[in-house]
N, C-alpha and C positions, 0 to 999 in steps of 0.2 A: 554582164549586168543582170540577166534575167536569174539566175539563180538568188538573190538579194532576198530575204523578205523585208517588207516594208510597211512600218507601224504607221498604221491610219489611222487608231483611237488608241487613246486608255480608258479603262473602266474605275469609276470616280465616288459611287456611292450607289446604294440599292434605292430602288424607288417603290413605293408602295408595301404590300404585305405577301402580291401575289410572283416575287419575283424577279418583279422587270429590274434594270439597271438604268444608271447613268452614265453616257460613255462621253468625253470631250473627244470631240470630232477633229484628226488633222486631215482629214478630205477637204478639196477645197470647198464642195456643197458637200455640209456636216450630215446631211441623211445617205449620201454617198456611202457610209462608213458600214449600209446595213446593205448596199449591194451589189455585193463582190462573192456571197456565194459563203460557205465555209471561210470560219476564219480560226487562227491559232493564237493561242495567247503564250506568252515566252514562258510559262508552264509546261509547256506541250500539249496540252487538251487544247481537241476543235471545238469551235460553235459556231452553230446556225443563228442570227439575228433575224427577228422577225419585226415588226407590226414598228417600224420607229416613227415616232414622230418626235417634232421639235418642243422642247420647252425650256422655254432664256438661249442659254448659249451652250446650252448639253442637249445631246440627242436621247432619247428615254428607247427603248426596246426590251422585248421579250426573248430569252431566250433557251430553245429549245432544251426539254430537260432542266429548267429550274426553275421549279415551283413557288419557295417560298421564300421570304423573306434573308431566313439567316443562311439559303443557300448563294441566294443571289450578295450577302453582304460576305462571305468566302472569297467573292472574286473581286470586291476594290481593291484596285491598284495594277491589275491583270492591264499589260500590254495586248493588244493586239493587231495581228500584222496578215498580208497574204505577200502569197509570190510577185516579185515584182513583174513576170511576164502576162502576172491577169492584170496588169494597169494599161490602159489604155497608151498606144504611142503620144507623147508631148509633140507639138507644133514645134514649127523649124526651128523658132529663137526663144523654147521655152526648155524645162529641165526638171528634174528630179532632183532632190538632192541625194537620194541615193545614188545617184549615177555621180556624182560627183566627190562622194569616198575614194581618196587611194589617188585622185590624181597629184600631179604634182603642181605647185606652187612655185611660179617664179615671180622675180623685179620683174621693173621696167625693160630692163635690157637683157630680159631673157634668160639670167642664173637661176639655177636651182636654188630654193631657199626653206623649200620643207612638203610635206603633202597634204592632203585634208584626209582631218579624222573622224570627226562629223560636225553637227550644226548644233546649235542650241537656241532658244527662243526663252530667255529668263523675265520674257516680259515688255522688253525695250525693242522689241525687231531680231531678225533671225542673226545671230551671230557662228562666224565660221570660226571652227579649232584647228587649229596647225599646227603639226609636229614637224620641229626644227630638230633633230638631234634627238638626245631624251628630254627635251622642254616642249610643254604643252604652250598655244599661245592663240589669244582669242582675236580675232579681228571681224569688225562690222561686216556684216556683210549688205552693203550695200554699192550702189554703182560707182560713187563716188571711190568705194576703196577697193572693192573690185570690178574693174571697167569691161574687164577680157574673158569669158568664158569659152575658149574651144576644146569642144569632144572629141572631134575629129583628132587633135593633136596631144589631147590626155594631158590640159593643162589650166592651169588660173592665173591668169594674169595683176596682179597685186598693184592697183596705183604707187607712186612717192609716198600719198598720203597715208594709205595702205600701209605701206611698208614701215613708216615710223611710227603707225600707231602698234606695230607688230614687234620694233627695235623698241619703246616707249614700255609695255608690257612687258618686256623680256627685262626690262629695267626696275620695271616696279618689282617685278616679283624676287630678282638678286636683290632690292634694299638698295639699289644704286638712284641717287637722283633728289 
């Protein structure tokens, strides 16, 4: 798991003339996002974030090496991530979702039924992807449809309910229903 990197922000829009950006925060505290030290953006270029502070629901920062306006508008849209071993250890009953890529996905009664591919957040709450096969398929992720999270055993636990909104999707998307 420590080898992962893991996108704490993207960069969203340049702010001012002298620079700074606008980055949306996935830390859980969004000024978090400025420190963690050197960060990479899925470019491969590092950056140092400086001086952030909060404005609305984006974090603003300066960062090292870009001056002005049309350098800092070069980089919306730039991901950025660190290693997941500079993250702090999660508390006993808490998690990353990176750490939960790759495990596997079972029913109620313990069959295999596919693994997690990652998560997505379209808005509506975090939704989990699962590959079944070569079929992509999305399911809520919440406790109601996943009740079971063990690390220890490298697996997910998928409710009934879970399950047919997972058989319900694999339906919609055949045209069947």
């Amino acid at each position: 798991m420590t080898d992962k990197r893991i996108i704490i922000g993207r960069i969203v829009a340049p702010h001012g003339l002298r620079g700074e950006v606008k980055i949306k925060s996935f830390t859980e505290a969004p000024l978090d996002v400025a420190s963690y030290g050197a960060v990479m953006a899925n470019d491969g270029r590092k950056f140092t974030l400086t001086s952030a502070r909060m404005q609305g629901d984006v974090v603003v920062v300066t960062i090292d090496g870009i001056a002005d306006r049309t350098s800092a508008e070069s980089l919306r849209g730039l991901e950025l991530s660190i290693n997941r071993a500079d993250l702090p250890a999660p508390n006993e009953d808490e998690f990353y979702h990176a750490d939960l890529i790759d495990l596997a996905v079972v029913d109620p009664n313990g069959v295999e039924i596919g693994h997690v591919v990652a998560f997505h957040d379209f808005g509506g709450g975090d939704v989990l992807e699962l590959r079944r096969g070569p079929a992509a398929v999305f399911v809520p992720f919440t406790q109601a449809m996943v009740p079971t999270i063990d690390l220890k055993a490298g697996r997910i636990v998928l409710s009934s309910e879970g399950l047919a909104a997972m058989i319900d999707a694999n339906a919609a998307k055949a045209g069947v229903g």
